[in-house]
MIKOLKE-585230 format. One record per residue (C-alpha): x, y, z. Coordinates in steps of 0.5 Angstrom, whole numbers, padded with zeros to 4 digits, always signed. Layout:
BEGIN
XYZ/...
! end
This chain:
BEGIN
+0000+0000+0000/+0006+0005+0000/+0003+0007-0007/-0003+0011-0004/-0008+0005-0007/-0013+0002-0002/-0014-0006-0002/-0020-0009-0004/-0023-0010+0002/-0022-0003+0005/-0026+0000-0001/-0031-0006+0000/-0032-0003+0007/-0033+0004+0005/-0038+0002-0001/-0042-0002+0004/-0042+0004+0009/-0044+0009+0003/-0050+0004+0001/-0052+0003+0009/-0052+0011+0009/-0057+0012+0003/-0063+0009+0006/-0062+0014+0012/-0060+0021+0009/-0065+0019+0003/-0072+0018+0007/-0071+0017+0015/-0078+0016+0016/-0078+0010+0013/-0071+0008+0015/-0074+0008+0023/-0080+0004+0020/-0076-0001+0017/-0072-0003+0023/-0078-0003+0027/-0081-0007+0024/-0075-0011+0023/-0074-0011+0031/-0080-0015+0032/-0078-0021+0028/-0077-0026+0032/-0069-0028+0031/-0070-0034+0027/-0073-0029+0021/-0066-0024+0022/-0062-0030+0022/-0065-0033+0016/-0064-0026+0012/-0058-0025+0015/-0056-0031+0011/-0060-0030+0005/-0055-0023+0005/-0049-0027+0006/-0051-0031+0000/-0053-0026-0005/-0047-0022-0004/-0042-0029-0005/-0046-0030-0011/-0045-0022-0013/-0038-0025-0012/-0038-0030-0016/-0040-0028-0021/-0037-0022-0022/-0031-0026-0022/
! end
Protein backbone atom coordinates (compact mmCIF):
# COMPACT_ATOMS: atom_id res chain seq x y z
CA UNK A 1 0.00 0.00 0.00
CA UNK A 2 3.09 2.32 -0.18
CA UNK A 3 1.68 3.73 -3.36
CA UNK A 4 -1.62 5.28 -1.82
CA UNK A 5 -4.19 2.58 -3.26
CA UNK A 6 -6.64 1.21 -0.81
CA UNK A 7 -6.93 -2.86 -0.76
CA UNK A 8 -9.78 -4.29 -2.04
CA UNK A 9 -11.58 -4.92 1.05
CA UNK A 10 -10.99 -1.41 2.32
CA UNK A 11 -12.82 -0.09 -0.75
CA UNK A 12 -15.74 -3.04 -0.19
CA UNK A 13 -15.96 -1.57 3.27
CA UNK A 14 -16.68 1.95 2.36
CA UNK A 15 -18.79 0.95 -0.35
CA UNK A 16 -20.91 -1.05 2.22
CA UNK A 17 -20.94 2.18 4.39
CA UNK A 18 -21.85 4.34 1.63
CA UNK A 19 -24.87 1.85 0.55
CA UNK A 20 -25.81 1.59 4.32
CA UNK A 21 -25.99 5.28 4.63
CA UNK A 22 -28.40 6.06 1.72
CA UNK A 23 -31.29 4.65 3.11
CA UNK A 24 -31.24 7.10 6.12
CA UNK A 25 -30.02 10.45 4.41
CA UNK A 26 -32.61 9.70 1.52
CA UNK A 27 -35.95 8.93 3.53
CA UNK A 28 -35.35 8.49 7.33
CA UNK A 29 -38.91 7.99 8.13
CA UNK A 30 -38.97 4.98 6.38
CA UNK A 31 -35.65 3.88 7.64
CA UNK A 32 -36.92 4.12 11.34
CA UNK A 33 -40.06 2.12 10.22
CA UNK A 34 -37.98 -0.58 8.35
CA UNK A 35 -36.22 -1.50 11.62
CA UNK A 36 -39.07 -1.30 13.70
CA UNK A 37 -40.60 -3.69 11.78
CA UNK A 38 -37.25 -5.38 11.70
CA UNK A 39 -37.08 -5.29 15.74
CA UNK A 40 -40.17 -7.47 15.84
CA UNK A 41 -39.19 -10.51 13.91
CA UNK A 42 -38.35 -13.15 15.79
CA UNK A 43 -34.27 -14.24 15.61
CA UNK A 44 -34.85 -16.86 13.41
CA UNK A 45 -36.45 -14.74 10.55
CA UNK A 46 -33.08 -12.05 10.93
CA UNK A 47 -31.14 -15.23 11.03
CA UNK A 48 -32.66 -16.32 7.76
CA UNK A 49 -32.12 -12.77 6.22
CA UNK A 50 -28.86 -12.56 7.26
CA UNK A 51 -28.00 -15.64 5.33
CA UNK A 52 -30.20 -14.75 2.31
CA UNK A 53 -27.66 -11.53 2.62
CA UNK A 54 -24.55 -13.70 2.78
CA UNK A 55 -25.43 -15.50 -0.20
CA UNK A 56 -26.67 -13.00 -2.56
CA UNK A 57 -23.27 -11.12 -1.79
CA UNK A 58 -21.18 -14.62 -2.53
CA UNK A 59 -23.17 -14.79 -5.71
CA UNK A 60 -22.56 -11.05 -6.71
CA UNK A 61 -18.95 -12.29 -5.96
CA UNK A 62 -19.05 -15.15 -7.87
CA UNK A 63 -20.22 -13.94 -10.64
CA UNK A 64 -18.40 -10.78 -11.17
CA UNK A 65 -15.46 -12.84 -10.92
Amino acid sequence: MGDGGATPWVLALGLMLVFEGLLPLVAPGAWKEMVQRIAGFRDGQIRFVGLAAIAAGIIVIVVAQ
